[in-house]
C-alpha positions, -999 to +999 in steps of 0.1 A: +000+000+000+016+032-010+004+062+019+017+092+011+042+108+034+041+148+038+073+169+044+072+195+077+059+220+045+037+202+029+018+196+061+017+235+070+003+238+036-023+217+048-032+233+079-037+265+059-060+245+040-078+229+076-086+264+089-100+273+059-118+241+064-128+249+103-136+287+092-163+274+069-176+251+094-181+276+118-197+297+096-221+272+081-226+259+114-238+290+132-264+293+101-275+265+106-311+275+119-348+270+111-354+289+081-326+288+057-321+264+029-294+241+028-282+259-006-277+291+013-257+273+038-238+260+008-231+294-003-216+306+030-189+277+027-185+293-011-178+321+004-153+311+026-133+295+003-132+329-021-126+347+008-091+328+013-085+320-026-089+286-019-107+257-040-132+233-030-124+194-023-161+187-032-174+209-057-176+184-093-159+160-072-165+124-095-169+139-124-149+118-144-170+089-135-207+103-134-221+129-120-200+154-105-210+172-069-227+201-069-220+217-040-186+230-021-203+207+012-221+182+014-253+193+038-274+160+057-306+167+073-316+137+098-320+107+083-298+115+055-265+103+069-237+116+043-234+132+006-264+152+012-269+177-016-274+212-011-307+226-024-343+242-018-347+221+016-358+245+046-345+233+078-367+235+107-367+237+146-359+203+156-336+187+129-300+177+130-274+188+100-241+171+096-218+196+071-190+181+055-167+206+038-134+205+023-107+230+009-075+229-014-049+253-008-020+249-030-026+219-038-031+199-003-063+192+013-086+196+044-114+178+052-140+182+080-175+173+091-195+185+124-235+175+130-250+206+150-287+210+158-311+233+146-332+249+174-341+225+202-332+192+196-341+158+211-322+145+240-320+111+216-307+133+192-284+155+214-269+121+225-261+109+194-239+141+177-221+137+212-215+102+209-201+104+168-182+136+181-162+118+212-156+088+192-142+109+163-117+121+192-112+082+208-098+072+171-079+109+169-059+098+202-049+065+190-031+077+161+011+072+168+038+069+150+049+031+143+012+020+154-013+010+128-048+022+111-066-009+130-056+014+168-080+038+152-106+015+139-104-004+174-103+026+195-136+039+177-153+010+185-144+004+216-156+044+222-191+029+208-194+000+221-191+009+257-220+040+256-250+031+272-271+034+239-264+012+209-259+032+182-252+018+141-220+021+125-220+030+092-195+001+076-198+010+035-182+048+041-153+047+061-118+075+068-090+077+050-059+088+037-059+124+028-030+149+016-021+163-022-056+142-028-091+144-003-095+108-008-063+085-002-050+049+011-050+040+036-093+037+046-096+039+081-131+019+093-145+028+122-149-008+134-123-031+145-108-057+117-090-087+128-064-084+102-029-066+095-031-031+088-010-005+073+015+010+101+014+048+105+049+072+108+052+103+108+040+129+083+008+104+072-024+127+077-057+107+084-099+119+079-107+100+112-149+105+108-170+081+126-209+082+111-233+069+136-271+062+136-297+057+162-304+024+144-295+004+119-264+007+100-275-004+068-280+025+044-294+031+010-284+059-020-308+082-032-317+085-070-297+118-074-267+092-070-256+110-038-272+114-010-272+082+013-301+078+040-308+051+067-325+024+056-349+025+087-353+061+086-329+067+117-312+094+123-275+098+115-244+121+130-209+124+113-175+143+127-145+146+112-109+160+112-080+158+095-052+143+118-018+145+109+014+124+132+046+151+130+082+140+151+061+162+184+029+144+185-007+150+168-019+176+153-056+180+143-056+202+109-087+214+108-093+225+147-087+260+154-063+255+179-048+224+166-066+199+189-047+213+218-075+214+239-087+176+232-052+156+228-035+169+262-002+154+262-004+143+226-009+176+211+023+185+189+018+207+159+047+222+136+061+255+144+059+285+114 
């Protein structure tokens, strides 16, 4: 398997590109109330990405082999779990949104997702987005030079597993390797395989993004050729971040402050 290794610069390049990523977020995030469409919360992340000359990792994204994405992020409303398509959809008090969005900034990519509510939420529902968010951070931790993709995979799991609700794990969309590319080898499942897998060192960058539903895990994909939904009608949260291993420790791409907060004694981003 051939993961691509970044030099000290080329990851710097791509932590410009993760706060653009985490600037976008925010700002989608924080619009992200009853009312406006998901397009207009589409073309706040557009915005975003002009604002810092910066391209988008999604926008025609697949092109060359069907139909290209139309959006710079892709917006899911409930029980539309990933690759939700922006449009004419109104959200409303009451709804979850999970806002993936990605950026290219010379080149090298960031990639990020965050599920937030929209007005009052359900304490089901409030439960869930915490539960996809702290296991997000369980496989972020696990990530060491000279360990391997399956730490992740197991320690996201084992995050899961122990919660007192049982939630589904989606299995058909998994992490992965991310750099001069948004999609890369190594994928990084967020379940536990009992096989070899591909040792990390430093300079690999990882999308760690755990997708969790309140029910079953098996999904199904939308005529549009996108957007996938639970096949029970569930509801669905995803977080992600790009994680990056450098010779000090971890360093989370697309956080504002690097993941400082959240990896402790792990925490160790480049200097300038």
């Amino acid at each position: 398997m051939n993961i691509e290794v970044k030099t000290p610069d080329q990851l710097r390049l791509m932590r410009r590109a993760g706060l653009v990523v985490a600037e976008g977020l925010a700002a989608m995030t924080a619009a992200a109330a009853p009312g406006i469409t998901t397009a207009e919360l589409d073309a706040i992340g557009r915005d975003v990405l002009a604002g810092h000359g910066a391209d988008s990792s999604f926008l025609n994204y697949g092109a060359d082999y069907g139909t290209g994405f139309p959006g710079v992020a892709c917006i899911s409303v409930n029980d539309e779990l990933v690759h939700g398509i922006p449009g004419e959809r109104v959200l409303a008090e009451g709804d979850i949104v999970s806002i993936d969005f990605g950026a290219i900034v010379e080149g090298w990519h960031g990639d990020a997702a965050r599920t937030v509510a929209v007005g009052r939420i359900s304490d089901e529902d409030s439960r869930l987005i915490d539960a996809t968010r702290e296991a997000m951070w369980a496989g972020a931790r696990a990530m060491r030079d000279g360990g391997r993709v399956g730490d992740v995979s197991r320690a996201i799991e084992t995050y899961v597993k122990r919660l007192p609700e049982r939630y589904g794990t989606l299995r058909e969309y998994t992490g992965h390797g991310i750099g001069s590319e948004m999609h890369m080898e190594p994928d990084v499942p967020n379940w536990y395989r009992m096989r070899p897998t591909p040792r990390l060192s430093v300079g690999m960058a990882l999308a760690i993004e755990p997708m969790l539903t309140t029910g079953s895990n098996q999904t199904l994909e939308l005529d549009d050729e996108w957007t996938v939904v639970s096949r029970d009608g569930s509801r669905g949260s995803h977080w992600e971040n790009t994680v990056a291993i450098t010779e000090r420790g971890l360093w989370v791409l697309t956080e504002p402050d690097g993941g400082e907060e959240r990896l402790g004694d792990l925490f160790g981003p480049l200097g300038d």
